[in-house]
TIMIVEX-538542 format. One record per residue: x, y, z of N, C-alpha, C in turn. Coordinates in pm, whole numbers, plus 50000, padded with zeros to 5 digits. Each point is the difference from the previous one (the first is absolute). Last residue first. Layout:
BEGIN
+-------+-------+-------+-------+-------+-------+-------+-------+-------+
:    nu :    nv :    nw :   cau :   cav :   caw :    cu :    cv :    cw :
+-------+-------+-------+-------+-------+-------+-------+-------+-------+
:     X :     Y :     Z :     X :     Y :     Z :     X :     Y :     Z :
...
+-------+-------+-------+-------+-------+-------+-------+-------+-------+
//
This chain:
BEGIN
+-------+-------+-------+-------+-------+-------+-------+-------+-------+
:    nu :    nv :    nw :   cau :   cav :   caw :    cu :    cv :    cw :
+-------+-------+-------+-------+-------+-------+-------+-------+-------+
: 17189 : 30721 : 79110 : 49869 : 49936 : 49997 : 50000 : 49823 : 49971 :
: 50395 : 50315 : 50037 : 49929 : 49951 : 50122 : 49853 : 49923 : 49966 :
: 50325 : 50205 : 49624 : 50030 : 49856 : 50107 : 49913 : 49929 : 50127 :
: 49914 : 50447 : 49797 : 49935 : 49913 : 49895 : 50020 : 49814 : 50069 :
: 50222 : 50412 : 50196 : 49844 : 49995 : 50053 : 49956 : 49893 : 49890 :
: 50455 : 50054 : 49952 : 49925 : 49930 : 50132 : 49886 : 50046 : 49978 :
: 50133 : 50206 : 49679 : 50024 : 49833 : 49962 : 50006 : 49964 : 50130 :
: 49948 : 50443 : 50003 : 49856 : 49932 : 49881 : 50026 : 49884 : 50020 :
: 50363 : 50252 : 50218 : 49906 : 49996 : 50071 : 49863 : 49946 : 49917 :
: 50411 : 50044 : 49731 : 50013 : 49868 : 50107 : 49862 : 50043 : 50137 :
: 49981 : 50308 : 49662 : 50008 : 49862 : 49947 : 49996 : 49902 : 50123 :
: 50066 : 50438 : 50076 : 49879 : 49973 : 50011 : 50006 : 49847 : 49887 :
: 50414 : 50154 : 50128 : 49959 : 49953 : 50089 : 49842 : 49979 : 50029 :
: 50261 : 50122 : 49571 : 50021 : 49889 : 50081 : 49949 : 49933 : 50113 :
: 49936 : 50438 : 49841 : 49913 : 49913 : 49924 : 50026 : 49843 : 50016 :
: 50265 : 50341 : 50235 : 49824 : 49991 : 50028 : 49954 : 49928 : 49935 :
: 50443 : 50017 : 49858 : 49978 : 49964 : 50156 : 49873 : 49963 : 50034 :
: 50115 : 50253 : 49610 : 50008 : 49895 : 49986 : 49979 : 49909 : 50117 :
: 49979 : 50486 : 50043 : 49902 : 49941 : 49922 : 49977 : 49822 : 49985 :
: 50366 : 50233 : 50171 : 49943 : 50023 : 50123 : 49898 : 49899 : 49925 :
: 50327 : 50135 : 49738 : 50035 : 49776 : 50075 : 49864 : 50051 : 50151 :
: 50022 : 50355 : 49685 : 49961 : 49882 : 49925 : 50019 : 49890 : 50052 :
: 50133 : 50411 : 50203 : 49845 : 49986 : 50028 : 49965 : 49881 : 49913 :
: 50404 : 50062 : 50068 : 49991 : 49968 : 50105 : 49853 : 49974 : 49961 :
: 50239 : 50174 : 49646 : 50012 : 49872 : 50014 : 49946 : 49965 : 50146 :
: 49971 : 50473 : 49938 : 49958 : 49891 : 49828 : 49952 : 49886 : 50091 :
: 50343 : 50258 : 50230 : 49813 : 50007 : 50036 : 49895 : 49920 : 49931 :
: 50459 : 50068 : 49878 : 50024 : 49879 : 50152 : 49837 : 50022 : 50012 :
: 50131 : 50349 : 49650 : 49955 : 49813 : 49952 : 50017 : 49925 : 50118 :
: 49987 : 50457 : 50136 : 49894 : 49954 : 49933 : 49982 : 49842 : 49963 :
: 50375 : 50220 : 50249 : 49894 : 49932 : 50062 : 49885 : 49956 : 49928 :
: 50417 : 50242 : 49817 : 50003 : 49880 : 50031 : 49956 : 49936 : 50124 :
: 49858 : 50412 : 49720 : 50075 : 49901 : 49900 : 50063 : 49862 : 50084 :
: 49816 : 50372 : 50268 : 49939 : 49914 : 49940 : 50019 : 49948 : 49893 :
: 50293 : 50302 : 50218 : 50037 : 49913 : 50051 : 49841 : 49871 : 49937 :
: 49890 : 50513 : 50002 : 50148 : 49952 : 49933 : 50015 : 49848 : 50029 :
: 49652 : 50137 : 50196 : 50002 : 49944 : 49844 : 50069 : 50020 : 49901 :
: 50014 : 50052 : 50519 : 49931 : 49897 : 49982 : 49982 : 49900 : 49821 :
: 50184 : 50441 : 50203 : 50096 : 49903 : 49969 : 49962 : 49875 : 49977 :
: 49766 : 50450 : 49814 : 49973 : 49934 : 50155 : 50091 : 49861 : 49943 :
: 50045 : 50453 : 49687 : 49890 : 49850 : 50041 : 50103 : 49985 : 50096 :
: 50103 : 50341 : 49772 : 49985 : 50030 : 50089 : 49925 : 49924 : 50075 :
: 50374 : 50097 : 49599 : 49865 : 49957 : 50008 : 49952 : 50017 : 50186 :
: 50400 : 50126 : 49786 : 49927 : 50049 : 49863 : 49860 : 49942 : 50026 :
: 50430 : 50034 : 50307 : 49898 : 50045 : 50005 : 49902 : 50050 : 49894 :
: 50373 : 49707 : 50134 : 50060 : 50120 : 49926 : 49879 : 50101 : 50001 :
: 49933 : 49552 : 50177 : 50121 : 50092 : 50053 : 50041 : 50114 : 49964 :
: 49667 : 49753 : 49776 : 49947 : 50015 : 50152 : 50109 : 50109 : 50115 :
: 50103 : 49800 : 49540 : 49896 : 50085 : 49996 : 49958 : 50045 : 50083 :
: 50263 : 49622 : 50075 : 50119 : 50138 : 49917 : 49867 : 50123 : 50004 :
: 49826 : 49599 : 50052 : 50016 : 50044 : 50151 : 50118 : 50104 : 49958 :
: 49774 : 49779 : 49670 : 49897 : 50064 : 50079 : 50051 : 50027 : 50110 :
: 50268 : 49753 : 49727 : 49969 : 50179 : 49918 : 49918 : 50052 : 50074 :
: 50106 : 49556 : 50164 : 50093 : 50081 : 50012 : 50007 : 50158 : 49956 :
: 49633 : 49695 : 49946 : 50043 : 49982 : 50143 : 50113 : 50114 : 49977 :
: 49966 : 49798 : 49642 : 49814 : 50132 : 50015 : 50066 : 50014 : 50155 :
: 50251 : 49652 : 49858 : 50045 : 50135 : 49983 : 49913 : 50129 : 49934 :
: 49908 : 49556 : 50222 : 50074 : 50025 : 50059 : 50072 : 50186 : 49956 :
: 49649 : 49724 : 49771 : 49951 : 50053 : 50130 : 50122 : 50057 : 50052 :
: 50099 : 49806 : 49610 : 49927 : 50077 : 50001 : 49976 : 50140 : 50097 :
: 50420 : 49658 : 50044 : 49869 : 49997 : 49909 : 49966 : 50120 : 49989 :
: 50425 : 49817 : 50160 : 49878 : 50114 : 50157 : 49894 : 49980 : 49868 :
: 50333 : 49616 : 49948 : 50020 : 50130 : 50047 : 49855 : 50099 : 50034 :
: 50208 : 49474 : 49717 : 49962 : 50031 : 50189 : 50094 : 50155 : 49982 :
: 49871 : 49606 : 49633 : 50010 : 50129 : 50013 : 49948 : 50018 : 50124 :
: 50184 : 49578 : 49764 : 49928 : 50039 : 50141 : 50011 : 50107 : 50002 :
: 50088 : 49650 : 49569 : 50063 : 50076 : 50080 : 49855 : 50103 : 50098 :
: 50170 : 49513 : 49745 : 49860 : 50067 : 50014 : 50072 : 50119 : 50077 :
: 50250 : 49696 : 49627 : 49998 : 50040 : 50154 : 49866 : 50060 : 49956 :
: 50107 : 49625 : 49637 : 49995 : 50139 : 50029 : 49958 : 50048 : 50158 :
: 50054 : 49578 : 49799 : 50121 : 50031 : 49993 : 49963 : 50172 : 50037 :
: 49715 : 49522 : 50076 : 49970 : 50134 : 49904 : 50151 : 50028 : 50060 :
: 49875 : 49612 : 50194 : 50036 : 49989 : 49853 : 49993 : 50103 : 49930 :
: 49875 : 49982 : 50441 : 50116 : 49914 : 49965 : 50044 : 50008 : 49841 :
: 49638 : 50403 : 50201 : 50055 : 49830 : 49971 : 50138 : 49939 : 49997 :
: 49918 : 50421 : 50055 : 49813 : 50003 : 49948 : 50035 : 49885 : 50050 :
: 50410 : 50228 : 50292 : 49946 : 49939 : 49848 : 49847 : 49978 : 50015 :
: 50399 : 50313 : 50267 : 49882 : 49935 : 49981 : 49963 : 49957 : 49856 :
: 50486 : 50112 : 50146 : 49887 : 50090 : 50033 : 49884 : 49887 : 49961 :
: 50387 : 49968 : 50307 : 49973 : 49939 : 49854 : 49864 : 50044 : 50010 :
: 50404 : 50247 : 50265 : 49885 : 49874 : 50014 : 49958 : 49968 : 49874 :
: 50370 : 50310 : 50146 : 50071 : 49832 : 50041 : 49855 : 49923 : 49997 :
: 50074 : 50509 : 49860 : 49976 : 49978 : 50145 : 50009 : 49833 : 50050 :
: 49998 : 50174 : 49531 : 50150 : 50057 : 50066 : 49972 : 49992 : 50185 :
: 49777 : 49581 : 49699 : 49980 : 50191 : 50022 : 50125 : 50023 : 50075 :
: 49994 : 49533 : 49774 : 49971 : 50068 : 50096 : 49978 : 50161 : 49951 :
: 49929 : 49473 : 49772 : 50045 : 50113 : 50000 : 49968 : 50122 : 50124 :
: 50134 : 49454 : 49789 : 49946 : 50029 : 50079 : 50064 : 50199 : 50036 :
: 49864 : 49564 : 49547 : 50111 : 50131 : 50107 : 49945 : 50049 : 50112 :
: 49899 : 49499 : 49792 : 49942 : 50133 : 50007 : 50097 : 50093 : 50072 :
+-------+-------+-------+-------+-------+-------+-------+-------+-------+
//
């Protein structure tokens, strides 16, 4: 098997051993990141006049998302494991 590098010296990621095609890693500002950026050009230049709180909410909203769903998941976890001792005890 050839062994193939990126112009940066790593071997890019494989599905498998046996698949021949790289998986490639799109890493840059996304979505959120560049609502983020037009909303604070807007903010600066003065075409809008929202509170910095919701400029900059393109990237607290989804950290908020996900906190309140592992909050959710947690509770229901922990009223579980509080049902299954009280059931244990009897």
């Amino acid at each position: 098997m050839r062994s193939t590098l990126t112009p940066f010296g790593h071997r890019p990621w494989r599905i498998n051993s046996m698949s021949q095609k790289p998986v490639s890693i799109k890493i840059g500002p996304g979505f959120p990141g560049l609502l983020t950026i037009l909303f604070i050009a807007l903010k600066l230049t003065g075409y809008i006049s929202w509170s910095w709180w919701w400029v900059l909410s393109p990237l607290w909203i989804p950290l908020a998302i996900v906190a309140a769903i592992f909050l959710v998941f947690a509770l229901i976890a922990g009223v579980i494991m509080v049902i299954a001792a009280l059931v244990n005890k009897r």
